[in-house]
Every structure is written in structure tokens, then in C-alpha cells.
C-alpha positions as CSV (number, residue, x, y, z in Angstrom):
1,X,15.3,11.1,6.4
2,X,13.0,11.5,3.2
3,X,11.2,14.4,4.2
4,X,9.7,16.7,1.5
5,X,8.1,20.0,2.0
6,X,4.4,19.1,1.3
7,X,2.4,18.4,-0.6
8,X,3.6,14.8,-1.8
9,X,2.7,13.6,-5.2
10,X,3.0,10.3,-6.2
11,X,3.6,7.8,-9.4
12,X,1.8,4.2,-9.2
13,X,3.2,1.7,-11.9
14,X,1.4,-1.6,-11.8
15,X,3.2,-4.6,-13.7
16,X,1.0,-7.6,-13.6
17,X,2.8,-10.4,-14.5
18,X,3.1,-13.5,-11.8
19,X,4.6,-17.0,-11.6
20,X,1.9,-18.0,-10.1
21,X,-1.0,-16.7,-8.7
22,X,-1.3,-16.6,-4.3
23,X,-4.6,-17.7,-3.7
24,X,-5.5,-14.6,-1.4
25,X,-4.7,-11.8,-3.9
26,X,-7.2,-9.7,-5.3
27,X,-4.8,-7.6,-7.3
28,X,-4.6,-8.0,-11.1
29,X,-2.2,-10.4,-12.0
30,X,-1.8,-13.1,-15.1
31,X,0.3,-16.0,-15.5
32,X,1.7,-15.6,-18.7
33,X,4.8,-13.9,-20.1
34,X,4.6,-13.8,-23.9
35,X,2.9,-10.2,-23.4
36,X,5.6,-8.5,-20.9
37,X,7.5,-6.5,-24.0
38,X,4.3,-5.1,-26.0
39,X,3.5,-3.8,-21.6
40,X,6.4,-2.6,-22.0
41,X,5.8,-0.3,-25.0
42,X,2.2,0.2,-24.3
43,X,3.1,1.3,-20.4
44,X,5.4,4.0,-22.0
45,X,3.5,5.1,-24.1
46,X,0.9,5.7,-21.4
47,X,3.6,7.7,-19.4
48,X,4.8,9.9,-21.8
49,X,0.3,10.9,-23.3
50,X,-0.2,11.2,-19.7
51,X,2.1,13.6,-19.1
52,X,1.5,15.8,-22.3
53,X,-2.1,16.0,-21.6
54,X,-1.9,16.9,-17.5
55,X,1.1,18.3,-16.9
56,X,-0.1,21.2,-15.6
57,X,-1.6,19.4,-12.5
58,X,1.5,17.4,-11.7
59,X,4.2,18.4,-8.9
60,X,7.7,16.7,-8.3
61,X,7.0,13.1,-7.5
62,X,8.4,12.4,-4.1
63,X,7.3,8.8,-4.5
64,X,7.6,6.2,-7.2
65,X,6.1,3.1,-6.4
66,X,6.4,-0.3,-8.8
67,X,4.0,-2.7,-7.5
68,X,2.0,-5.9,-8.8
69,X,2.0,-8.9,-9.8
70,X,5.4,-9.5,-9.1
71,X,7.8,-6.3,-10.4
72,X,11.0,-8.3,-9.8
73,X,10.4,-10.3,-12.8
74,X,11.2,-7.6,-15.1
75,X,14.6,-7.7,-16.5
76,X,17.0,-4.6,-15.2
77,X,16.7,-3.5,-19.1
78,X,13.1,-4.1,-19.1
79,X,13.1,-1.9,-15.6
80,X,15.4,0.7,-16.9
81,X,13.1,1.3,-20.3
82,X,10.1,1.9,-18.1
83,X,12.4,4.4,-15.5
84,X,14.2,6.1,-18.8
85,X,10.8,7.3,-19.5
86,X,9.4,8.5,-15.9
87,X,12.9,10.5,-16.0
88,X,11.7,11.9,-19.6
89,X,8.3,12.4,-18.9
90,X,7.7,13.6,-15.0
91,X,9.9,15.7,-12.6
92,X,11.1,14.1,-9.9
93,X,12.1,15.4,-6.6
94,X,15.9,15.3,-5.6
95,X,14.9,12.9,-2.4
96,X,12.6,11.0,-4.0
97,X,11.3,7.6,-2.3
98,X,11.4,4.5,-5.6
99,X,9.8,1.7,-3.8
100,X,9.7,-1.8,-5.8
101,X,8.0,-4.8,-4.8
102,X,10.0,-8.1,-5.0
103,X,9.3,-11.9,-4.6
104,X,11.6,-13.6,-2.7
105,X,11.9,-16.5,-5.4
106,X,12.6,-14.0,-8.3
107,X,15.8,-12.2,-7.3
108,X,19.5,-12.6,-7.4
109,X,22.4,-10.3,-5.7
110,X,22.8,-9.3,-9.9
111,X,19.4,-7.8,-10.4
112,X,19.0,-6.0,-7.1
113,X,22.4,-4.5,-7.6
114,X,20.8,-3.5,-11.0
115,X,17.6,-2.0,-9.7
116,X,19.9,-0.6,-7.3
117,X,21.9,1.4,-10.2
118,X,18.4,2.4,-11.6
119,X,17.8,4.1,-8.5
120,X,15.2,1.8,-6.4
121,X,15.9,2.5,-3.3
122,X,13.2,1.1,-1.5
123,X,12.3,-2.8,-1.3
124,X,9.3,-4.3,-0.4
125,X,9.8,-8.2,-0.3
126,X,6.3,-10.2,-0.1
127,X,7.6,-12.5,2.4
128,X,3.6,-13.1,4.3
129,X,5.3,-16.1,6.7
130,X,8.4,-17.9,7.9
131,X,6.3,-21.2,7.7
132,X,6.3,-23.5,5.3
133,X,3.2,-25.3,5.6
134,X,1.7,-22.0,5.6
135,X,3.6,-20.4,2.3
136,X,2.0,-24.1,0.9
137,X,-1.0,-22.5,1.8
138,X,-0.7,-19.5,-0.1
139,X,0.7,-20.8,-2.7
140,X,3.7,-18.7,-2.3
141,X,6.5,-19.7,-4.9
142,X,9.7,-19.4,-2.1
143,X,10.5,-21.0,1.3
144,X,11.3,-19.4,4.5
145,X,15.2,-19.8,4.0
146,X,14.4,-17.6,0.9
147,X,12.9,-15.2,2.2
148,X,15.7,-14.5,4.5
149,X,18.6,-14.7,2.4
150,X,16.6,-12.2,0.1
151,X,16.8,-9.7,2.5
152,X,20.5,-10.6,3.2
153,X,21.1,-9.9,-0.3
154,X,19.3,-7.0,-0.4
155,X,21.5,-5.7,2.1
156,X,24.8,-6.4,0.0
157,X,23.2,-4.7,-2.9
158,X,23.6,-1.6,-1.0
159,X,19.7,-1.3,0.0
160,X,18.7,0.6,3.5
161,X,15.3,0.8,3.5
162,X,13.2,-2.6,2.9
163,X,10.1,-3.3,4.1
164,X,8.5,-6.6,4.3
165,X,5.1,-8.0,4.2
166,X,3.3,-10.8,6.9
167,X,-0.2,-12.0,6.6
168,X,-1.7,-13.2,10.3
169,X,-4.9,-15.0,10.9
170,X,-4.6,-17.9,8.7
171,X,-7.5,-20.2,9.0
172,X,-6.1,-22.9,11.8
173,X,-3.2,-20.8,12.5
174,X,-1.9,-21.0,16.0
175,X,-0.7,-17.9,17.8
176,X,3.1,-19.7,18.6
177,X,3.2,-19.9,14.4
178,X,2.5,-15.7,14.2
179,X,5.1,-15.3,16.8
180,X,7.7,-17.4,15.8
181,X,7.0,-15.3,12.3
182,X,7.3,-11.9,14.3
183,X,10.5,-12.9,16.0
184,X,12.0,-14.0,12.6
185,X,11.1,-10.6,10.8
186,X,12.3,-8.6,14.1
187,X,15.6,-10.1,13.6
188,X,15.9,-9.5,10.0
189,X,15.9,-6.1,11.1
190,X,14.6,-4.2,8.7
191,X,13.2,-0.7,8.5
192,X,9.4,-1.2,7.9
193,X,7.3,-4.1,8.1
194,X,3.5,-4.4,6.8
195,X,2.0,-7.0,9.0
196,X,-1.8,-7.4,7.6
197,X,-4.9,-9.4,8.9
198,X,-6.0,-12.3,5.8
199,X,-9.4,-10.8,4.1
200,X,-11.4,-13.6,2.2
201,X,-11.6,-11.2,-1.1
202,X,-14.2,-11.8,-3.5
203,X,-13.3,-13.8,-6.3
204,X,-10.3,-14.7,-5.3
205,X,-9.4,-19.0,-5.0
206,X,-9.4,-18.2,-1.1
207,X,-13.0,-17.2,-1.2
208,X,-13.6,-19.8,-3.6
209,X,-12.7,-22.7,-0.5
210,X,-14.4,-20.8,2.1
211,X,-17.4,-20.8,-0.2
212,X,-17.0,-24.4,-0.4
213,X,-16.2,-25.0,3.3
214,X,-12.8,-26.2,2.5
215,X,-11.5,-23.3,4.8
216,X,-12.7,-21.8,7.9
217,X,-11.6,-17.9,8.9
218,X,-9.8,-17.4,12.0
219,X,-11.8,-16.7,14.7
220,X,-12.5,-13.2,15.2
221,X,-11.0,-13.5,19.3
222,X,-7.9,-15.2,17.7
223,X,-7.5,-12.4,15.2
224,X,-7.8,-9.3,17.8
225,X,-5.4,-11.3,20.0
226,X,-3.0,-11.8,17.1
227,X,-3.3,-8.1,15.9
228,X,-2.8,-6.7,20.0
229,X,0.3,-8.9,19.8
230,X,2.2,-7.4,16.5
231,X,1.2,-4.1,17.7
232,X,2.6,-4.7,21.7
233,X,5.8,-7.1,20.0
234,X,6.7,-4.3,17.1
235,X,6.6,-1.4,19.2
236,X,8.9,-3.0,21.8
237,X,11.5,-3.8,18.9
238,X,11.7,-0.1,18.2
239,X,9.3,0.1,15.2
240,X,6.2,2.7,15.3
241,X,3.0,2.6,14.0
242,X,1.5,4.5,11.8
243,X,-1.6,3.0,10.0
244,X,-3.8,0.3,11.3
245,X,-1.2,-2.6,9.0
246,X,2.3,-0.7,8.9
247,X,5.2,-0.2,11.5
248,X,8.4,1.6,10.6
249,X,11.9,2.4,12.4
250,X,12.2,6.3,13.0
251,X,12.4,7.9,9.5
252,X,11.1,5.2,7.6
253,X,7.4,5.4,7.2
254,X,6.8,5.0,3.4
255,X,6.7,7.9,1.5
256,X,3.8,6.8,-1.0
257,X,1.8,5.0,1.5
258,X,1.2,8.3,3.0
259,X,0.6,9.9,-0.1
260,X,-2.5,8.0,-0.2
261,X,-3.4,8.2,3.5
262,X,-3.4,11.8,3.5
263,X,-5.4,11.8,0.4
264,X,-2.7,13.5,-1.5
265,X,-2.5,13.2,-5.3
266,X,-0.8,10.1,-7.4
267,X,-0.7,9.4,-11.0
268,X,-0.9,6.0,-12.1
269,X,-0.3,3.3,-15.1
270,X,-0.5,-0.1,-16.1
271,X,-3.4,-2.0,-15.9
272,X,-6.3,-2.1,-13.0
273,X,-4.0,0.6,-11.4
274,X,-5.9,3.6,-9.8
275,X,-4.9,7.2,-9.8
276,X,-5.7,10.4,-7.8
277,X,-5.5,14.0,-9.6
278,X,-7.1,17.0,-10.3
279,X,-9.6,16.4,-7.8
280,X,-10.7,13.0,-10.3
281,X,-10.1,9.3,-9.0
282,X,-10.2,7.4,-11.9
283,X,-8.8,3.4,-12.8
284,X,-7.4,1.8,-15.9
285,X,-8.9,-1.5,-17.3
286,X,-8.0,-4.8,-15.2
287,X,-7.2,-6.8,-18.6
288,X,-4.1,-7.0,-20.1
289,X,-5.8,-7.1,-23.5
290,X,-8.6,-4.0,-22.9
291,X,-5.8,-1.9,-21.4
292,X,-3.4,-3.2,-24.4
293,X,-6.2,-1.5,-26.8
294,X,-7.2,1.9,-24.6
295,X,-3.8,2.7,-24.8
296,X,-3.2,2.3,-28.3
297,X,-6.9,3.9,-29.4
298,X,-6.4,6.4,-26.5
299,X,-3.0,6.9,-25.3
300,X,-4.0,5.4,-21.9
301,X,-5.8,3.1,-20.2
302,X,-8.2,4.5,-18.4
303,X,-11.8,3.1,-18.0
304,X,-13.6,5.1,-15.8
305,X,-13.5,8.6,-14.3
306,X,-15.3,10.1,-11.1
307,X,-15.4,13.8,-9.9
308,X,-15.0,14.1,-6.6
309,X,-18.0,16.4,-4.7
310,X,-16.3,18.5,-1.6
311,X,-18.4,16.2,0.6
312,X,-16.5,13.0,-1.1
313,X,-13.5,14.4,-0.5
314,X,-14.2,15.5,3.1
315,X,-15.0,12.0,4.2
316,X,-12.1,10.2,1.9
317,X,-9.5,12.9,3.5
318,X,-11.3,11.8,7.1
319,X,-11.4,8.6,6.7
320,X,-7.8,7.9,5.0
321,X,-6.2,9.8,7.5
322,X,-7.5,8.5,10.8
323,X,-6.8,5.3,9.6
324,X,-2.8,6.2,9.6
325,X,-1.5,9.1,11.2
326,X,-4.2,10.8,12.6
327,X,-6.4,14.1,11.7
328,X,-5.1,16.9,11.6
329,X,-7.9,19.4,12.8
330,X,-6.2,22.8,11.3
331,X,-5.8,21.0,7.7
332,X,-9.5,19.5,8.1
333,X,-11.1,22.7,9.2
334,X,-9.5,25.5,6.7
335,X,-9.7,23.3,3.9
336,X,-13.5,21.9,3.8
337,X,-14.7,25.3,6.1
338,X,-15.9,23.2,9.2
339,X,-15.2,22.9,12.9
340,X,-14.7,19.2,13.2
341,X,-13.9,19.1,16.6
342,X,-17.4,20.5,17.8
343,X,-19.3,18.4,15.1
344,X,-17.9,15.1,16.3
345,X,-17.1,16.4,20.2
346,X,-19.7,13.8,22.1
347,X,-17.3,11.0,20.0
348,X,-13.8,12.1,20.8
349,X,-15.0,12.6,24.5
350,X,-16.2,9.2,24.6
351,X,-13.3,7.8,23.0
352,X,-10.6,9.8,24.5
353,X,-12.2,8.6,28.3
354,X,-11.9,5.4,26.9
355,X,-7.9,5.7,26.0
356,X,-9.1,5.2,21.9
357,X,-7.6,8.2,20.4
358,X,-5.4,10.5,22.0
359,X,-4.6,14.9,20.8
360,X,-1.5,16.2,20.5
361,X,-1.1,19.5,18.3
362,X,-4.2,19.8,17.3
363,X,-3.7,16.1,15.4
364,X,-6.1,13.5,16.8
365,X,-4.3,10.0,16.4
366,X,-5.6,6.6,17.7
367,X,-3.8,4.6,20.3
368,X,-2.4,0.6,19.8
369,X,-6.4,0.2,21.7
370,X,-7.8,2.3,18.9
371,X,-6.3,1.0,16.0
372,X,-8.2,-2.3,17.1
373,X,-11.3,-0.9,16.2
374,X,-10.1,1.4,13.5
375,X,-13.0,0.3,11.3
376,X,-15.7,0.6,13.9
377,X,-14.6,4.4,14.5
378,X,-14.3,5.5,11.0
379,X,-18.0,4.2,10.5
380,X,-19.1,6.7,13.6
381,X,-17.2,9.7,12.3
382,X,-18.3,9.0,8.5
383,X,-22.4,8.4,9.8
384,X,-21.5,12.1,12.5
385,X,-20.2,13.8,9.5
386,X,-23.2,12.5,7.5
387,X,-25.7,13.9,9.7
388,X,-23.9,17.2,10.4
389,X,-23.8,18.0,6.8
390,X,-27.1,17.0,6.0
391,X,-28.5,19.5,8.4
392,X,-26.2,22.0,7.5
393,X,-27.5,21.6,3.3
């Protein structure tokens, strides 16, 4: 299911509008509504310049992906303006994967079936916890009863393929709380689930109280227990991983997600959203307003650009992908002209005696034991890389 012949491409929309603000998000969101038509018109617009001006570097998109803020608070007419135009303005393959992200507390069995017949056919409920005092917490607008019968409904709309999304590692969460979460989402049964460690991101309200001591972070024992337990409980209930946060049933991994793990190319619009193409990274403005006027004086809303040196690219394609699915030492080797597996051979020995990572067809993937220490790795590989290439100058 969903497979493409590589390579994929992908198209990032990010709508920014909230009901209220979680305090652990770090994404660009605002409050207010009185803005959402002129983002409307302006998001559009960026669409259809973008597409006159690059054409030439884009493929068929074989993932759309509306993400926020909270999506789900556009109207179905407000959602079908902004699709009319990706229709218009970029091809799209015949099995392409259009992902929205929904609050629980924003949807009825109307609109999905709506999104539905605009041809989402991927949902992505931020559901974080089945607690209540901890959905308090993060200031999450619906309660756990919610968050189940949006899935239920999701499921009379006619969706088979929804994802949700847990947080784990609450300050004074108790490990019987994350399981009684994990059981909850198991039985929902649904094709992918995102189950992510809580970051204190700068400048975020979060931050803000552990700045102020009014919150303490899990402890670091509790957190590596917690993680060693989603990975052990998920696997047994038939899901696999494949990146250090994200589990999916056979045939569900998500399309764009791996778009960006395997530092493929993705276009993207809407404000503070970041895009991939061309061999350029480059982000739009993260205010409504700025973006709001780059668009109009500019035809989109960029506000920065970087080139990408081969040596950038080596260690983004290196890094993103050992992080999910593994590398794939062929790709690695003909592409940047290097034989990886001598450069970092001392490492993988090491790691493969100690059951980190494991090599099948010339991929080299981390285990469940790996992916604990994910981050640890990656700085190794990057710092061998480093030193390899600065000798090799």
C-alpha cells in the first residue's frame, strides 16, 4: 500500500491558527481568527508564484501534508479553496498520501466526511494522553472521551489510515499513567501512532515554568524506561518501528514523514513552514503579518535561503536517515563518492557486537536497543564523517 517508485516529493502547508495555544508547542501558531480568509488568499497565492517560478524542479507530489496550528479548523470550503489550487498548480501522483492534522475538540462526523470528499485520506489526531489531569496540563482543549470517539468517527467517515500522537515523560508522570495511555491507543487500533518524549522547547510556556521551577523534567531513568516500554508494548501489538518516535501497522509508515527522513525534496507554504528543493533549504517568516506582506511584495513568504555544500548534504542525508529507516550504504556511497562502511568501520563493529544496529542488504538500521541512543550515535557518525573528510580536503 502507498508505494511510489522513488524519488518522493513532498508539499508542506502550514495553517497556524489555534484555539488555544498547548503549552509545549514550539510551532507557529496564533490565537486569533479574524486573519484566516486574507491566509487564505495570500496561501494561494503563494502556491500558484511558487509553482510558476520552480516548476522545473518539482516531481509528482506523492505526499501532501496539512499541518499546524490546528488544520481542522478550517471550514471544508476554506479546505477545498486551498486543495482547488494545489490541483491547479502542482501534479500530483495517482496514489498520493493527503495527510491532515486534526484536534480532537474541532471535528464533527460532517467535516471529516468533507475532508474526506476533498480527498484527505490520512488523519493525524493530536490526542498526546488519555488523562485528564495530564491534557489539563497541556492545556489541551478535549478530554480523553474525545479523543476516542474522534477516532470512532473518523472511522465512519470512511478513513483507513489515522495516525495519532502521545507525549510520554511528563514531569511527575508515573509509568502506570503511560501505560494505561498505550493500552488505550492499542485498542483504538489504528494504523500509525507517533509516541514522542516531552522536550522543554525554548520559548515555549513549558520552558517558561521549568525556568521558574514550577516544573521539574522527568527523570532521565524514567524517561529511557518509558521509551523501552512503547517500543517492547507497540511491537508486540503488531506495529513496527521506523524512526526513533513513529510505529506503523505493515504498509502504513507515512509517506511524507519519510520524505523528510530520507532527505528527499518537499515544497512548502504558509507561514514559519520550511521547504527542501533544488538542493536549497529555505523557511518562510513565523508571523502572520511579515508573511502576510512577503507574499503580497514577493509572491511568497520566504525569509531566508541556504545552499546546501555536498558535505551539508552528506551529513543531513546521514543523519536523517539513521534516525528512521536506516542507511542505505549503496545510495550513500554512489551518491556523495565515499566508502562509508570503511570510514565509520571501528563504529559499526563496536555497535553491531553490542546488538545497536544491525545490516541487512547493505542497509544498516538500528535495533529497539539502538534507537535508545539514537542521538548519541548520530553525534559519533557526524564527528567520524567530520574527521574523515577533513583529511580527505
Amino acid at each position: 500500500m502507498h508505494k511510489h517508485p522513488h524519488p518522493d516529493f513532498g508539499v508542506y502547508l502550514h495553517i497556524p491558527f489555534c484555539e488555544k495555544k498547548c503549552v509545549y508547542c514550539d510551532f507557529y501558531s496564533i490565537e486569533k481568527m479574524e486573519h484566516m480568509d486574507i491566509f487564505i488568499s495570500q496561501i494561494i497565492k503563494e502556491i500558484k508564484y511558487t509553482s510558476q517560478q520552480s516548476q522545473q524542479y518539482f516531481r509528482p507530489a506523492t505526499s501532501i501534508f496539512f499541518g499546524g496550528g490546528t488544520p481542522s479548523l478550517l471550514s471544508a470550503i476554506q479546505m477545498q479553496k486551498i486543495i482547488n489550487e494545489i490541483h491547479t498548480s502542482i501534479a500530483i501522483h495517482p496514489n498520493a498520501e493527503w495527510t491532515m492534522e486534526c484536534n480532537p475538540g474541532t471535528i464533527t462526523l460532517e467535516s471529516l466526511k468533507a475532508y474526506k470528499d476533498l480527498g484527505i485520506n490520512r488523519l493525524s489526531f493530536g490526542i498526546q494522553s488519555f488523562n485528564q489531569k495530564e491534557l489539563d496540563f497541556l492545556h489541551r482543549i478535549h478530554s480523553p472521551m474525545e479523543s476516542i470517539e474522534a477516532v470512532s468517527l473518523a472511522r465512519q467517515a470512511g478513513f483507513d489510515n489515522i495516525n495519532i500522537d502521545l507525549i510520554f515523560a511528563l514531569p511527575d508522570q508515573q509509568m502506570n499513567s503511560w501505560k494505561q495511555t498505550l493500552e488505550m491507543a492499542i485498542e483504538l487500533q489504528t494504523e500509525h501512532i507517533s509516541a514522542y518524549s516531552l522536550i522543554f522547547e525554548e520559548k515555549t510556556p513549558l520552558y517558561t515554568m521549568l525556568q521558574k521551577g514550577l516544573v521539574k523534567p522527568s527523570e532521565e531513568e524514567k524517561d529511557a524506561d518509558m521509551y523501552a516500554y512503547t517500543i517492547e508494548t507497540l511491537i508486540s501489538a503488531g506495529y513496527s518501528q521506523y524512526e526513533v518516535s513513529n510505529f506503523a501497522k505493515d504498509g502504513y509508515s507515512c509517506v511524507h514523514n519519510r520524505t523528510y527522513w530520507q532527505a528527499k525534496e518537499y515544497i512548502a507554504f504558509g507561514p514559519s513552514a520550511h521547504g527542501f528543493l533544488h538542493n536549497k533549504r529555505y523557511w518562510n517568516y513565523r508571523n502572520l503579518i511579515r508573511y502576510f506582506e512577503a507574499v503580497e511584495k514577493n509572491g511568497k513568504g520566504e525569509a531566508n535561503v541556504e545552499e546546501l555544500s555536498a558535505y551539508n548534504r552528506l551529513f543531513e542525508t546521514v543523519f536523517l536517515s539513521f534516525r528512521a529507516e536506516g542507511l542505505n550504504i549503496n545510495d550513500i556511497n554512489t551518491e556523495f563518492d565515499i566508502d562509508i562502511l570503511s570510514i565509520l568501520e571501528k563504529e559499526f563493529a563496536l555497535w553491531k557486537q553490542e546488538k545497536l544496529i544491525e545490516l541487512h542488504h547493505s542497509i544498516i538500521s538500528l535495533t529497539a536497543k539502538g534507537y535508545a541512543l539514537c542521538d548519541e550515535l548520530s553525534v559519533r557518525i557526524i564527528a567520524s564523517l567530520e574527521v574523515f573528510l577533513g583529511q580527505d580536503r
